[in-house]
KEKE-3310 file (N, C-alpha, C; in steps of 0.2 Angstrom, whole numbers, plus 5000, padded with zeros to 4 digits):
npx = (5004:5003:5010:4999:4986:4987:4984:4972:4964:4967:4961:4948:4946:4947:4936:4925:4927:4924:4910:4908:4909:4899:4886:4888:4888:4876:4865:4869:4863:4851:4847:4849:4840:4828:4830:4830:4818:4806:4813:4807:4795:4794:4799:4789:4776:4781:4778:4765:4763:4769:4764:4750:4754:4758:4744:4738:4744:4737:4729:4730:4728:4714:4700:4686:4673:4677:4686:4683:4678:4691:4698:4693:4699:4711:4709:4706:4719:4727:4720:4725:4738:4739:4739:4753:4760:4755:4761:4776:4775:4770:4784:4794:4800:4798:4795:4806:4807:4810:4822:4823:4813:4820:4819:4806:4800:4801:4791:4781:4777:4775:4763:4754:4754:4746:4735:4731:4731:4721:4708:4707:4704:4691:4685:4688:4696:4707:4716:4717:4730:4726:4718:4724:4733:4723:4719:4729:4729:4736:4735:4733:4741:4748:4759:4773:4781:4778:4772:4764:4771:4773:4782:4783:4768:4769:4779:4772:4761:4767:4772:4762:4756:4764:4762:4750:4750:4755:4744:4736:4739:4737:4725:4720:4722:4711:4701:4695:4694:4690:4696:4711:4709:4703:4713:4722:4716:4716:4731:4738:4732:4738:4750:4752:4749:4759:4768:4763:4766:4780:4781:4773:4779:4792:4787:4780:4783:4795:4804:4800:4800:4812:4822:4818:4821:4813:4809:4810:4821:4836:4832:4828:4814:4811:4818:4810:4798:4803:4800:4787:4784:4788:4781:4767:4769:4770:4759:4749:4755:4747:4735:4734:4738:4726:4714:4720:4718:4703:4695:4691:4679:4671:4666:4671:4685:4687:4680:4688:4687:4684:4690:4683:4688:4672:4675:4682:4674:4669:4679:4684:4684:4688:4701:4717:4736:4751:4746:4738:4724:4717:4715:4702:4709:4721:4722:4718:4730:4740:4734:4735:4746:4752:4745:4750:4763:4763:4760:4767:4780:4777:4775:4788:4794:4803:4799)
npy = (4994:5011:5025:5036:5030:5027:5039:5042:5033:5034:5046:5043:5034:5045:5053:5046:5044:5056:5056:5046:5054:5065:5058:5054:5063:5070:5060:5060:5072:5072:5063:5071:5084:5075:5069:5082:5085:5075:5077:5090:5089:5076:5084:5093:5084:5080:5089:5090:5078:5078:5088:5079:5071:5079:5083:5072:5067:5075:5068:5060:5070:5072:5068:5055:5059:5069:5065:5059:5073:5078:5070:5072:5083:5079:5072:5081:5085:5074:5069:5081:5075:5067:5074:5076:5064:5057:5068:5064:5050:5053:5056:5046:5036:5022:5007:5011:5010:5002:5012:5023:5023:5022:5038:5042:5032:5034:5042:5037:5027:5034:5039:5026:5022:5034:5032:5019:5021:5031:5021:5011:5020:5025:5014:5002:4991:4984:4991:4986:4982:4984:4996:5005:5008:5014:5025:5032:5038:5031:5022:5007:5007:5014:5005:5001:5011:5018:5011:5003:4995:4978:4979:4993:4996:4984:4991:5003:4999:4993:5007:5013:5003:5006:5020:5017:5011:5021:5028:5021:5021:5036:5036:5032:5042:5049:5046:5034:5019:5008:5007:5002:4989:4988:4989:4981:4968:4972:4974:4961:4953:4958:4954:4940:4941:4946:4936:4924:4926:4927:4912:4907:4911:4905:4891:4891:4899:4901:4895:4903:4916:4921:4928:4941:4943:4944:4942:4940:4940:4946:4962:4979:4976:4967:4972:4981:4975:4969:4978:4976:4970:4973:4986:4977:4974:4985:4987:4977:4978:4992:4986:4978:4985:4990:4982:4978:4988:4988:4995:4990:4981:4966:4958:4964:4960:4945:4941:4943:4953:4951:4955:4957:4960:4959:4953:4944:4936:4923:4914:4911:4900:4893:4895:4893:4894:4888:4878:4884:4894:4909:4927:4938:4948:4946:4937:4944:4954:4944:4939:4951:4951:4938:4941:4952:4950:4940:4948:4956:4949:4944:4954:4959:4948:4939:4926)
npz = (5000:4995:4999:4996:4997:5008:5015:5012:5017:5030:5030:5027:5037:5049:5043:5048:5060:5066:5062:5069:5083:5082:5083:5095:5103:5100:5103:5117:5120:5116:5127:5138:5136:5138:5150:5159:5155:5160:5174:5178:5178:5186:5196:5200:5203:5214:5224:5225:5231:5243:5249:5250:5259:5268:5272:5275:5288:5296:5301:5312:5323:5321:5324:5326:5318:5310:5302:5287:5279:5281:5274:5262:5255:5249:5238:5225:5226:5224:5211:5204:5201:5191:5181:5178:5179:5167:5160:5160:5154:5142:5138:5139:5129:5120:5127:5137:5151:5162:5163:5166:5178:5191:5192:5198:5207:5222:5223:5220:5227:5239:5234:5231:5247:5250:5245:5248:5262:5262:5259:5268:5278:5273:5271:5278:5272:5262:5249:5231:5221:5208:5209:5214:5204:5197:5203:5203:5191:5182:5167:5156:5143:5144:5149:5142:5148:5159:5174:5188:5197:5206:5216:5224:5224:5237:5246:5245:5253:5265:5271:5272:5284:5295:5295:5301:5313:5321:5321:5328:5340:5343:5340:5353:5362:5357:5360:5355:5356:5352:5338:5336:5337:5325:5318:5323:5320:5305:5301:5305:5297:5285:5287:5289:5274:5266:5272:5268:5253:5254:5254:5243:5232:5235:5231:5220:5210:5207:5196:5187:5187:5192:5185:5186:5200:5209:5225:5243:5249:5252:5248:5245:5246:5257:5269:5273:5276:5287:5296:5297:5308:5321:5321:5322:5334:5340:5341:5345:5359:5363:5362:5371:5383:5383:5383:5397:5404:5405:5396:5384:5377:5381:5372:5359:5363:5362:5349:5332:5320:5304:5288:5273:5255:5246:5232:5236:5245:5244:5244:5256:5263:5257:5251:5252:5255:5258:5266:5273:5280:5272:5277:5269:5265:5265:5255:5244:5244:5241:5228:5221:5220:5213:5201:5196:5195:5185:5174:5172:5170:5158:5148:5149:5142:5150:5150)
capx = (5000:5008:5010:4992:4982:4987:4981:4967:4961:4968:4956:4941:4946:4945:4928:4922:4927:4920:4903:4902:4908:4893:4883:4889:4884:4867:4863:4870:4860:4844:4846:4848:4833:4824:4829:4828:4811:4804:4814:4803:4786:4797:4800:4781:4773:4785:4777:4760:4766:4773:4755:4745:4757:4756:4738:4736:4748:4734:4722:4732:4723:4707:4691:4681:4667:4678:4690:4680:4682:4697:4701:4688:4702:4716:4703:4706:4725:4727:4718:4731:4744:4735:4743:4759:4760:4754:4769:4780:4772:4772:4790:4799:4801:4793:4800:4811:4802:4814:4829:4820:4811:4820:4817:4799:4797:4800:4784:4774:4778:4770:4757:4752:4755:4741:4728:4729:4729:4711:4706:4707:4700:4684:4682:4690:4700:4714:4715:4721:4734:4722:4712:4731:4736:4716:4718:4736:4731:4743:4733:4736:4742:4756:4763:4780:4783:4775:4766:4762:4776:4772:4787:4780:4764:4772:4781:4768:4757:4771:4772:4753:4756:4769:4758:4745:4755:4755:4737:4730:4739:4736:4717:4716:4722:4706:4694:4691:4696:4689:4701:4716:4708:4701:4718:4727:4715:4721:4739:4739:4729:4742:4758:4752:4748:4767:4773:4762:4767:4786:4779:4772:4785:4796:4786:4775:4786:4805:4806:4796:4801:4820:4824:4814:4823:4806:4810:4809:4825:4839:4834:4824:4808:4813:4821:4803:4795:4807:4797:4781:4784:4788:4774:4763:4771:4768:4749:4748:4758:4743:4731:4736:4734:4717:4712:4721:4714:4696:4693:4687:4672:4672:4665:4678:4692:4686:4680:4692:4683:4688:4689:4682:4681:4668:4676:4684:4671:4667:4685:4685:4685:4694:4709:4725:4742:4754:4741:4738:4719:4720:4707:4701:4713:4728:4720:4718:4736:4742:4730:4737:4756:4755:4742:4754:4769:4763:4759:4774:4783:4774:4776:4797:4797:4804:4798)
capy = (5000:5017:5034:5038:5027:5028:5045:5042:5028:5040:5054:5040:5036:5052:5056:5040:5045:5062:5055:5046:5058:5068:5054:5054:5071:5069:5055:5062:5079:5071:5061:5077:5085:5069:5069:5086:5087:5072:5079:5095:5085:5075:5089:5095:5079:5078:5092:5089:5069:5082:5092:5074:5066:5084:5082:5067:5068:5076:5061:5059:5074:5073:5064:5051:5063:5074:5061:5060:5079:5078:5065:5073:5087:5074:5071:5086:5085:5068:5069:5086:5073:5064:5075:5076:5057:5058:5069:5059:5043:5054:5058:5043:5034:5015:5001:5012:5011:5002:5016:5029:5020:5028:5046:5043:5028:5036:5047:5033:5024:5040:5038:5021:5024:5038:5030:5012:5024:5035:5018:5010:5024:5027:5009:5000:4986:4982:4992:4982:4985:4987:5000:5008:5010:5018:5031:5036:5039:5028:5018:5004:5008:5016:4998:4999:5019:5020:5005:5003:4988:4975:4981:4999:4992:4982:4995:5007:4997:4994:5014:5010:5001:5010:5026:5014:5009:5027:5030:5014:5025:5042:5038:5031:5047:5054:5042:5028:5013:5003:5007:4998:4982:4985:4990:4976:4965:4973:4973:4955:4949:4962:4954:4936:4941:4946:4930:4918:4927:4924:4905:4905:4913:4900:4884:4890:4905:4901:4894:4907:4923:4922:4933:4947:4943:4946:4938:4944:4939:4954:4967:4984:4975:4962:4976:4985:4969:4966:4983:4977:4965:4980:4988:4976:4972:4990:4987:4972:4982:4996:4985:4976:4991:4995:4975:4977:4994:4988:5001:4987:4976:4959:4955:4965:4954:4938:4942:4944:4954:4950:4962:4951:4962:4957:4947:4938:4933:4915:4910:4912:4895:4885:4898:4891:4894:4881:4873:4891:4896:4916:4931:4942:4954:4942:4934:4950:4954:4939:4936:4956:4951:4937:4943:4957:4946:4936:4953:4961:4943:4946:4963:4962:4944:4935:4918)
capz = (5000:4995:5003:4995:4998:5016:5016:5009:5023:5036:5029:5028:5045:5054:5044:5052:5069:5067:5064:5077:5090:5082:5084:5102:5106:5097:5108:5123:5120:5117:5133:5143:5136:5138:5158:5162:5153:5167:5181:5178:5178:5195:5205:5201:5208:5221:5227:5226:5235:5249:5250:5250:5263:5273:5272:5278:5293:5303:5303:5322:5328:5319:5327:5319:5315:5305:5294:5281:5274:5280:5267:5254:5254:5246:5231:5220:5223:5220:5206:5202:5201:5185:5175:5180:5178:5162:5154:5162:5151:5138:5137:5138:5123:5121:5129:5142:5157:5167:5161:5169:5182:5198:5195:5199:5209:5226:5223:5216:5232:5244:5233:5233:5251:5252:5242:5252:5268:5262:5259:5275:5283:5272:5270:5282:5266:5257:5242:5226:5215:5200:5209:5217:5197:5193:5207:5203:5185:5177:5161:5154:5136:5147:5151:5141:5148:5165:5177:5193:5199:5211:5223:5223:5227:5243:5247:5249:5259:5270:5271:5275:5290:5297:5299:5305:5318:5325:5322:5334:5347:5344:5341:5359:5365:5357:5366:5352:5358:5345:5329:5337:5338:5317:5316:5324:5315:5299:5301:5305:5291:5281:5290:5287:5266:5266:5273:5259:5247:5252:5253:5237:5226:5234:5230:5213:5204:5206:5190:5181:5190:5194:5181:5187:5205:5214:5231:5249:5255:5253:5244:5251:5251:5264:5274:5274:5278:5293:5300:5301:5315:5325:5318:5324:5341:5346:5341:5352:5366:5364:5362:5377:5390:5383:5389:5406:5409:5404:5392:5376:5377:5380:5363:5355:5364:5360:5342:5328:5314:5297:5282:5266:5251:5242:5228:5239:5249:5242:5243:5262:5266:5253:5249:5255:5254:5261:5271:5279:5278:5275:5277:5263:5266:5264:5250:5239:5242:5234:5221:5216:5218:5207:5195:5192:5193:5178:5171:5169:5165:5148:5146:5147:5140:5152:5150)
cpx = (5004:5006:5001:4986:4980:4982:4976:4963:4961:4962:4950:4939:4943:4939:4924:4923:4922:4915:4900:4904:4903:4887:4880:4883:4879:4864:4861:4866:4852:4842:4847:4843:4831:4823:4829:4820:4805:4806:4811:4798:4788:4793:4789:4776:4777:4781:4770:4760:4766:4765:4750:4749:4755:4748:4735:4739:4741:4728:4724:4730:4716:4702:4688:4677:4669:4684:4688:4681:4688:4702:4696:4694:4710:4712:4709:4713:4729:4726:4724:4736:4744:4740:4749:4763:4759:4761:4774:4780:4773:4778:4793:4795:4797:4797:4807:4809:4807:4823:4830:4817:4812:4821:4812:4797:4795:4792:4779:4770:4773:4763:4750:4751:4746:4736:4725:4728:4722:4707:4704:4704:4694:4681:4684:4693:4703:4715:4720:4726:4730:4721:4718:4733:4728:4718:4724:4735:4735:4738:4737:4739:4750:4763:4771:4782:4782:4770:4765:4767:4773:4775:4784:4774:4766:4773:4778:4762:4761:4770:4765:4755:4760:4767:4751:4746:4755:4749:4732:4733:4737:4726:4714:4717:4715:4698:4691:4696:4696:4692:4706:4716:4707:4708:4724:4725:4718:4726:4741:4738:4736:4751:4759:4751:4755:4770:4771:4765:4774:4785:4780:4776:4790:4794:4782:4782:4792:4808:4804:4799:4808:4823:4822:4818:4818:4808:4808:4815:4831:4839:4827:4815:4808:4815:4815:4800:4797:4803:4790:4779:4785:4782:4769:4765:4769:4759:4745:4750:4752:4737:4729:4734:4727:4716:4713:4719:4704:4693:4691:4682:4674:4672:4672:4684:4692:4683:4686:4687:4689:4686:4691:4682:4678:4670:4680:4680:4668:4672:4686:4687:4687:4699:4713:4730:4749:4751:4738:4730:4720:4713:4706:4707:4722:4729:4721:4726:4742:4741:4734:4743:4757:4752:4748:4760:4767:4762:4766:4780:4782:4776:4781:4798:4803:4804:4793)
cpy = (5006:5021:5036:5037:5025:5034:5044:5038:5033:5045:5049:5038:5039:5054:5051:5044:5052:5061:5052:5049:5063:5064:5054:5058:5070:5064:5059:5068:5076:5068:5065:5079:5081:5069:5075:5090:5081:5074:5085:5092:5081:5079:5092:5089:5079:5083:5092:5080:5073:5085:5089:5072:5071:5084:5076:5065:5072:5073:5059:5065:5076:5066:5060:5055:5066:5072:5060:5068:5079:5075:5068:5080:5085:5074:5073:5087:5079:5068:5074:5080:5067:5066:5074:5068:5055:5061:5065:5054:5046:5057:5053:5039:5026:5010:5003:5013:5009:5005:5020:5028:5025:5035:5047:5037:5029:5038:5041:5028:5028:5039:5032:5022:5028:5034:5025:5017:5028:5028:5015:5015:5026:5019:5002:4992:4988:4984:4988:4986:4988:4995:5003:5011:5017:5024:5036:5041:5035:5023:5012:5002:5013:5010:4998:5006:5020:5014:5006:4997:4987:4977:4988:4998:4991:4986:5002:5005:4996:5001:5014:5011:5005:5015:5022:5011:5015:5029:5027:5019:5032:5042:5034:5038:5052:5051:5037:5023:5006:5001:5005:4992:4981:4985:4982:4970:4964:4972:4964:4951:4952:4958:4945:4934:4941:4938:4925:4921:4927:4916:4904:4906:4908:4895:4885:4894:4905:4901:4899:4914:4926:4926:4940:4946:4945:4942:4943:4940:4943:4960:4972:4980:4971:4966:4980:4980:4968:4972:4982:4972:4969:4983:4984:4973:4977:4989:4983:4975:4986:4993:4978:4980:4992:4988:4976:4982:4993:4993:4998:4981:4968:4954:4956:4960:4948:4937:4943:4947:4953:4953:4958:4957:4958:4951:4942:4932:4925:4913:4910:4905:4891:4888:4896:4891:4891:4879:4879:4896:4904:4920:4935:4946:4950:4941:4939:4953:4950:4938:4945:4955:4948:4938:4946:4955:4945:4942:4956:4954:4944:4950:4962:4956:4940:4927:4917)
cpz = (5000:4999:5000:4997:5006:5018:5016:5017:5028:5036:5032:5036:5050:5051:5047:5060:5071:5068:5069:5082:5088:5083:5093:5104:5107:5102:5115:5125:5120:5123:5138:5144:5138:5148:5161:5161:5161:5171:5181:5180:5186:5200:5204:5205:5211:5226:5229:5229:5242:5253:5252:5259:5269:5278:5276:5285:5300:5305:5310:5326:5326:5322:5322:5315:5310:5302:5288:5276:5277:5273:5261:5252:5250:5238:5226:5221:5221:5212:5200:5196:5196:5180:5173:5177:5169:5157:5155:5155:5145:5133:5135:5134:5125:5123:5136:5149:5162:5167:5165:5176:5190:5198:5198:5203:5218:5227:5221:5223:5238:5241:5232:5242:5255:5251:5246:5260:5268:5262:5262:5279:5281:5272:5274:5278:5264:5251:5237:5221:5208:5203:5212:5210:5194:5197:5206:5195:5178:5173:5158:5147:5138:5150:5150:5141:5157:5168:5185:5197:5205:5218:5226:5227:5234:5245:5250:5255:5267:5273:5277:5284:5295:5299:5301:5315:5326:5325:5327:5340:5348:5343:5348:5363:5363:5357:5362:5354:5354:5339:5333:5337:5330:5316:5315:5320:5306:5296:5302:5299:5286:5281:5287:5277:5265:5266:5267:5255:5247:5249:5245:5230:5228:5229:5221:5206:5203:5199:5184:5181:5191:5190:5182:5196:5210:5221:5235:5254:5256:5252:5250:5252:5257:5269:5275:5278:5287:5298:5302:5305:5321:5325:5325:5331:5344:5346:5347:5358:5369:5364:5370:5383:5389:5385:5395:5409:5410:5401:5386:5381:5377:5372:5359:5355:5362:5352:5338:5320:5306:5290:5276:5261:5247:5235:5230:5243:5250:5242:5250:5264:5262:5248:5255:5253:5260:5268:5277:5279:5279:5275:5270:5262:5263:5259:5244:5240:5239:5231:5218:5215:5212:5201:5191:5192:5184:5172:5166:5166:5158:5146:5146:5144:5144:5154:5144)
residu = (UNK:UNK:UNK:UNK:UNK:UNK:UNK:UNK:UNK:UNK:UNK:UNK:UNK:UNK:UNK:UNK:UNK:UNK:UNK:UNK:UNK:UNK:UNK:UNK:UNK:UNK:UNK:UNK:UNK:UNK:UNK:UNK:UNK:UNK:UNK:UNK:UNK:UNK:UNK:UNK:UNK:UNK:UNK:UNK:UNK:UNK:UNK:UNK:UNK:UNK:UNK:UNK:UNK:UNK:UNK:UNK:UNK:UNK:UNK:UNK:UNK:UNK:UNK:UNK:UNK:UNK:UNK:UNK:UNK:UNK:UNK:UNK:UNK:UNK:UNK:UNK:UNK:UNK:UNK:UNK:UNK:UNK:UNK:UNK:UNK:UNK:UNK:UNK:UNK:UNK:UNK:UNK:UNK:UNK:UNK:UNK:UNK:UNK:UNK:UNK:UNK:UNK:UNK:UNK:UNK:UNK:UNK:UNK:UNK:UNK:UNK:UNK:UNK:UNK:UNK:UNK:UNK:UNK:UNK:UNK:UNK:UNK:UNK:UNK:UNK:UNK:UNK:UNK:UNK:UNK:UNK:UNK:UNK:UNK:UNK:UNK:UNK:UNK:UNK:UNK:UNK:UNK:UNK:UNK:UNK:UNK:UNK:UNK:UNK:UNK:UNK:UNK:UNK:UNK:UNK:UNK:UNK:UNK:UNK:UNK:UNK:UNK:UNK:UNK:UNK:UNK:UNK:UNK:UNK:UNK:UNK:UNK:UNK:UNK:UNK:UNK:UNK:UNK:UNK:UNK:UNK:UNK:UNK:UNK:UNK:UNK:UNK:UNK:UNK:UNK:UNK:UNK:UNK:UNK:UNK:UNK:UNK:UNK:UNK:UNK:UNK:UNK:UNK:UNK:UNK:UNK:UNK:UNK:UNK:UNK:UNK:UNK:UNK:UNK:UNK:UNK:UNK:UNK:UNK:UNK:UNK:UNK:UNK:UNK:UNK:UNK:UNK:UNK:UNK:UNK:UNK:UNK:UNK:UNK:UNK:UNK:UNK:UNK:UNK:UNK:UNK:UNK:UNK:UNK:UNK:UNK:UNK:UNK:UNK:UNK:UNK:UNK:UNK:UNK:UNK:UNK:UNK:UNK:UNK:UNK:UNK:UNK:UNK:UNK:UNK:UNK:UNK:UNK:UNK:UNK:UNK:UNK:UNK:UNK:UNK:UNK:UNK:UNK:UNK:UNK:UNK:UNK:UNK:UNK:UNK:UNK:UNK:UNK:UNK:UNK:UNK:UNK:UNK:UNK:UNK:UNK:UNK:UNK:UNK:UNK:UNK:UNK:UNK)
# end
């Protein structure tokens, strides 16, 4: 190869390189835009997450009688928080949902969070993941951009609990005696769905799901999980003093009410998981785990 023909390559070369560190750039400029355009839409739900959560922080000095507007006052910024959610889904490109993922998962988290807490307090049940994705906004045609993930889910019922926790004590301080015992009953049923649903991921989904890493043995949900034994120790602790002061009813103590909803309610007595009869409340958190398990299996091709 002569002196020419060197050159010549050499040139082809270096125009070669140039296009792609223009390439580069281009990439790398579009992917700015693209995340400074969501961290915009971010920090705006963040804010209106901050406002909800604010709002709902004084359900520990509100009276039964006046929980209701209190929580009719979440509505109309809940609903705010539509839109927001919205741009987001309509920003990011198709199929990158898990790229993007944790600029927004925190706030999805508080939100889940809020909803399954107005829900327990207007209706005294277990909100579902379906009806946790309706409330948030989030559509189903937004699947390969924005979803509603099972962990997220978890995560915020945990949240849940957690401020439940403080509520069984703070509403004896304002003379109901009563909600510590629905509560205790609740978290129970709550604490027991958690454990099947390790069980059952062990013995049904191992072979299905291992790709997707979904377990509850190191990662942050297990370490959440690991909170609501605490949780429900302090419940039992208060719910202990009101027995030994004699401030709850006989009935109450020896009752155990159990919170069916409705579509469960025919399953009551022949739902079992490892040999473990459970209540509606249990039942409806792991009929949504693995529903939405098998769900998103699909959707990213995992199996």
């Amino acid at each position: 190869m002569d002196a020419a023909n060197i050159d010549v390559l050499n040139s082809l070369l270096e125009k070669d390189s140039n296009v792609g560190e223009v390439r580069v750039a281009e990439t790398h400029s579009r992917c700015s835009t693209l995340r400074q355009k969501i961290r915009e839409q971010v920090k705006e739900l963040d804010k209106k997450v901050r406002l909800i959560v604010g709002i709902l922080g004084k359900i520990h000095s509100t009276p039964p009688n006046s929980m209701q507007p209190l929580l009719a006052t979440v509505d109309p910024v809940l609903l705010s928080c539509h839109e927001h959610i919205a741009a987001i889904a309509n920003a990011i490109p198709p199929d990158q949902y898990w790229r993007w993922k944790d600029m927004w998962s925190n706030d999805i988290r508080s939100l889940v969070f809020a909803v399954a807490l107005m829900e327990y307090l207007k209706t005294r049940s277990l909100i579902s993941l379906e009806k946790s994705a309706e409330l948030l906004g989030i559509q189903d045609e937004w699947k390969d951009r924005i979803i509603l993930p099972v962990e997220d889910y978890l995560l915020g019922l945990i949240n849940m609990v957690n401020e439940l926790s403080r509520f069984a004590v703070n509403a004896v301080t304002l003379g109901d005696f009563e909600e510590p015992m629905r509560i205790s009953t609740f978290v129970k049923d709550i604490f027991s769905g958690f454990t099947m649903v390790g069980a059952a991921l062990s013995r049904a989904l191992l072979q299905k799901i291992y790709l997707l890493q979904l377990n509850l043995k190191n990662d942050l949900l297990r370490r959440k999980f690991d909170t609501l034994k605490y949780d429900l120790k302090k419940i039992e602790e208060g719910k202990y003093d009101l027995v030994l002061r004699g401030l709850i009813a006989e009935r109450l103590i020896q009752s155990r009410v159990r919170y069916i909803p409705a579509q469960t309610r025919s399953h009551r007595q022949s739902t079992a998981v490892v040999g473990v009869e459970l209540t509606g409340t249990a039942v409806e958190l792991i009929s949504s785990f693995l529903a939405c398990t098998f769900a998103e299996i699909s959707i990213f091709g995992c199996v």
